[in-house]
C-alpha positions as CSV (number, residue, x, y, z in Angstrom):
1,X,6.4,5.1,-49.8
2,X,5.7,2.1,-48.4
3,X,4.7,-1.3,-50.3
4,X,2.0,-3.7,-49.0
5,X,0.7,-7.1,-50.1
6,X,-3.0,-7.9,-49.7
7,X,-4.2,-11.1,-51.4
8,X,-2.6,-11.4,-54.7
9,X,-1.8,-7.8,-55.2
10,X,0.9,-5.2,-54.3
11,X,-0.5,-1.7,-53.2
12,X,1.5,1.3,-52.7
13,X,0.8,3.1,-49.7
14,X,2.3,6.5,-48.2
15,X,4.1,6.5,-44.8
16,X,1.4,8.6,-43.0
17,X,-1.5,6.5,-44.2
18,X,0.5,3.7,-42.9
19,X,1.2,5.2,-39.5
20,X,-2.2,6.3,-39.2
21,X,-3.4,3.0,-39.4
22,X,-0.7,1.8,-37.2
23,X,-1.5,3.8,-34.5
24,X,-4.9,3.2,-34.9
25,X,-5.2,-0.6,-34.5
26,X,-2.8,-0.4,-31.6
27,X,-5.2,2.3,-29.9
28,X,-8.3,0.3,-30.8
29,X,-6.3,-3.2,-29.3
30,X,-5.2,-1.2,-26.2
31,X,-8.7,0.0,-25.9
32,X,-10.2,-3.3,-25.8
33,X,-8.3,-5.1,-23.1
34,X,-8.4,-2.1,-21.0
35,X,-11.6,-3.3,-19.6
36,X,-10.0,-6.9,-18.4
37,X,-6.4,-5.2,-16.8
38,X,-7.9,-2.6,-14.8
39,X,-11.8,-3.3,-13.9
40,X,-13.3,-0.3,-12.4
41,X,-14.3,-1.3,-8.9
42,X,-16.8,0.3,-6.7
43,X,-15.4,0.2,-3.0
44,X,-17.4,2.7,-1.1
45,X,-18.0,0.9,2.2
46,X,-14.2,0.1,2.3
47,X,-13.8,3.6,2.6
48,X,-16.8,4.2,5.8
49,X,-15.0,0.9,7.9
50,X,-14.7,1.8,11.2
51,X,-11.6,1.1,12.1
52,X,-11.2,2.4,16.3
53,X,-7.1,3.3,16.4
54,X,-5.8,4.2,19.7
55,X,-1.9,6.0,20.3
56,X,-0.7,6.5,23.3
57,X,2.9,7.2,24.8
58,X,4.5,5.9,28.5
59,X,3.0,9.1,29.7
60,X,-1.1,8.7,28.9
61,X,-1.2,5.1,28.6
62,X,-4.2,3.2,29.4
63,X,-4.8,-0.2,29.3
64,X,-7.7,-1.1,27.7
65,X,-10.0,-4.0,27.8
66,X,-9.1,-6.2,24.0
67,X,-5.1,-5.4,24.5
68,X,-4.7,-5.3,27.7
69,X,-2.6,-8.1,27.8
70,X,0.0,-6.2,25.9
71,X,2.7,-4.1,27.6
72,X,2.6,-0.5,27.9
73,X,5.4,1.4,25.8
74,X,8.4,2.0,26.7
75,X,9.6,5.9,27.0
76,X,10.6,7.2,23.5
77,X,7.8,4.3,22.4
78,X,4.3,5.0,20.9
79,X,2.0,2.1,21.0
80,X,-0.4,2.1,18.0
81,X,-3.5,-0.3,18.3
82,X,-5.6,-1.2,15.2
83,X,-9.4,-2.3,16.2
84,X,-11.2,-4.0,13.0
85,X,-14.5,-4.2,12.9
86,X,-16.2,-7.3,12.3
87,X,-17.4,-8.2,8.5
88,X,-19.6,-10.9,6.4
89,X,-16.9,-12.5,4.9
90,X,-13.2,-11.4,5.9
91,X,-11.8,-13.9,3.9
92,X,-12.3,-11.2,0.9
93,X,-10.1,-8.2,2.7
94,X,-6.5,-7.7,3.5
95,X,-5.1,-5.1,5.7
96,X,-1.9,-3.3,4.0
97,X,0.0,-0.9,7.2
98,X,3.1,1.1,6.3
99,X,5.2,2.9,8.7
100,X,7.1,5.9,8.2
101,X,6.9,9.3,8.3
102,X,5.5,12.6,6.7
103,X,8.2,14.8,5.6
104,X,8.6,17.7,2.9
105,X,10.8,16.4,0.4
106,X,12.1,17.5,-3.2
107,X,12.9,15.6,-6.3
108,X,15.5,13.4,-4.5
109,X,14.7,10.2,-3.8
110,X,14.4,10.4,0.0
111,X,14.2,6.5,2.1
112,X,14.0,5.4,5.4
113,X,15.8,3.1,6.9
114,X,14.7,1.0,10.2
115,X,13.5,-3.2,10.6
116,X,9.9,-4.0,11.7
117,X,10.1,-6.9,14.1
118,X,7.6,-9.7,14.3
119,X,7.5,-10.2,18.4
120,X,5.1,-12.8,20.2
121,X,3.2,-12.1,23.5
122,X,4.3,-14.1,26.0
123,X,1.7,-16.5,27.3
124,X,-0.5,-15.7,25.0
125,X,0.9,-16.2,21.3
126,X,-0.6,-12.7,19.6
127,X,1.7,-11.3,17.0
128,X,2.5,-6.9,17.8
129,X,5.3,-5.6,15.8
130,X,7.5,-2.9,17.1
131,X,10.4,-0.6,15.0
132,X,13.2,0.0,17.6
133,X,14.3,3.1,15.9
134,X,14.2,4.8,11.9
135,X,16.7,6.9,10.6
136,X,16.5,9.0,6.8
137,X,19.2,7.1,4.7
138,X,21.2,8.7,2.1
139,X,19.5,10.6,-0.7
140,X,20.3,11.1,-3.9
141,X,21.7,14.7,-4.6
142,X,20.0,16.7,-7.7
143,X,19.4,20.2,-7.9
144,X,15.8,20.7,-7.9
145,X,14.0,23.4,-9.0
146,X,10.4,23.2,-7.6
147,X,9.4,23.6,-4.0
148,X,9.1,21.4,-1.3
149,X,6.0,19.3,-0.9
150,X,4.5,16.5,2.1
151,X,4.8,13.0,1.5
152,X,4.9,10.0,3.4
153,X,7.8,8.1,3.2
154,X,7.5,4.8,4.6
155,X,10.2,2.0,5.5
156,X,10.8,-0.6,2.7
157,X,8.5,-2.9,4.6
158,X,5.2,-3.4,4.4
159,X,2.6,-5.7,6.5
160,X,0.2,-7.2,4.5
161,X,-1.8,-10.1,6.3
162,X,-5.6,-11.4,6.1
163,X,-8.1,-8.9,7.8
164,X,-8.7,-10.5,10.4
165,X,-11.4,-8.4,13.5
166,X,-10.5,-11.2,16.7
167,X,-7.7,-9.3,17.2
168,X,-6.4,-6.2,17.6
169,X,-3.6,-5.1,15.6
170,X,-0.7,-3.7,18.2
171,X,2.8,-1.8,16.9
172,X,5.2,0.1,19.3
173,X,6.9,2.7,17.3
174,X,9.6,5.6,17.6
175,X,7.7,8.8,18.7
176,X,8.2,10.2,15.6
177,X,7.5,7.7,13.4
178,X,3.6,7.2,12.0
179,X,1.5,4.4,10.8
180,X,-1.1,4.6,8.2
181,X,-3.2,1.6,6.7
182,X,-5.8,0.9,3.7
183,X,-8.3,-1.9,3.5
184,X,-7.9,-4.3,0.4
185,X,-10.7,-6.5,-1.3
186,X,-10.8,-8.8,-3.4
187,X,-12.4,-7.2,-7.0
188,X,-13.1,-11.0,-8.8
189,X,-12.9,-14.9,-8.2
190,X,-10.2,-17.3,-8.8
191,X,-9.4,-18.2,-12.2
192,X,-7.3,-20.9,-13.4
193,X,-3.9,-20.5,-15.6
194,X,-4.3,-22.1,-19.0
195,X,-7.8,-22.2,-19.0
């Protein structure tokens, strides 16, 4: 039994009635600022961009004509080049690019380990990124029980700069390493703390 106090009198109220009505405000509070933490967004042009991506190794390399100032890869190098296509207003998009590699993993926690460095082109000023080399670092040990599935596992960096179509994105990677990339845009306007 639970007492309550409304107004001026005392009420006796059983500990499931209580619960239930518990329960029942929080589900009703939770449902009602659902809409303002996660608005549902419709994105589908994000997901028809045409975003041109070229790989190529020391052996097939061709320069081409919006990175040809870059230099060709290295043997045991990949160069990855990003082409964005131009938008209205690209003030409103990020670019998020992980590298790592797919792998079949189990329940352990599985990382990578390897730096992404920021280089400039000489002459020229352009930002490329290149990952001398990635190894798996240790894992943690359980016994698992279910089978082995594919998942990305990506380095503990990621880029995230302002979409930006001038210029091309350029990475020189490991041969066995992989880069994947999403489009990000922005789902409201600024608002104000406090206000």
């Amino acid at each position: 039994m639970v007492f309550a106090i409304t107004g001026d009198r005392l009420t006796m109220k059983t500990t499931k009635h209580l619960t239930l009505q518990i329960f029942g405000l929080s589900a009703l509070v939770v449902c009602a600022f659902a809409g303002y933490a996660m608005p549902k967004v419709e994105q589908p042009q994000l997901q028809t961009l045409a975003i041109k991506t070229s790989v190529m190794d020391n052996n097939n390399y061709e320069a081409q004509a919006e990175t040809k100032m870059y230099p060709a890869p290295n043997e045991n190098m990949v160069q990855h080049i990003l082409t964005l296509p131009k938008l209205n207003d690209e003030s409103q998009y990020l670019i998020e690019i992980q590298i790592g590699q797919n792998k079949l993993v189990d329940c352990n926690k599985v990382r990578l380990m390897g730096e992404i460095h920021t280089l400039s082109l000489d002459g020229w000023g352009y930002p490329y990124y290149q990952v001398d080399s990635m190894i798996q670092a240790p894992s943690t040990k359980m016994m698992c029980t279910e089978a082995k599935t594919a998942q990305f596992i990506s380095l503990n960096d990621t880029i995230t700069q302002e979409y930006d179509s001038r210029l091309a994105k350029v990475f020189y990677l490991p041969k066995e390493a992989q880069l994947r990339y999403r489009i990000w845009r922005a789902a409201s306007e600024f608002k104000f703390s406090g206000q």
